[in-house]
C-alpha angles and dihedrals in degrees: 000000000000117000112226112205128209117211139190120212095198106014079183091070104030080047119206096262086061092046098049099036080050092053089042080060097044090049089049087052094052103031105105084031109103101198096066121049109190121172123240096197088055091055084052091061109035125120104164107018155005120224122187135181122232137164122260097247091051097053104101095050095049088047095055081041087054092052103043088064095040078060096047086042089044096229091120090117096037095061138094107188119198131187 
């Protein structure tokens, strides 16, 4: 499993209530998926950024996942994302 982290460069400006409302999104995405175990208490409490776990072989696809709803949430220029 690789841990793929979610990072946000000015938290002031992407806000929590974006954030978190982005990685409810994300959770809802990945939900029924079980290759990828995200944790929806944790979303409830991020401020600066959203982790997930995925397997290997998945990776690829929950990135591009990741980065369609930072585009419908419009937070594809306020993110760093580590693997």
């Amino acid at each position: 499993m690789k841990e793929v982290r979610i990072r946000f460069i000015d938290p002031e400006k992407s806000t929590i209530h974006r954030i978190r409302n982005f990685g409810e999104d994300l959770w809802r995405s990945f939900r029924e998926e079980k290759r990828v175990t995200i944790n929806l208490e944790e979303i409830d409490r991020a401020q600066d950024e959203i982790a997930y776990l995925v397997h290997g072989q998945f990776l690829r696809r929950s990135l591009t996942e990741a980065h369609r709803l930072l585009k419908v949430h419009f937070m594809e220029n306020e993110v760093v994302i580590e693997t």
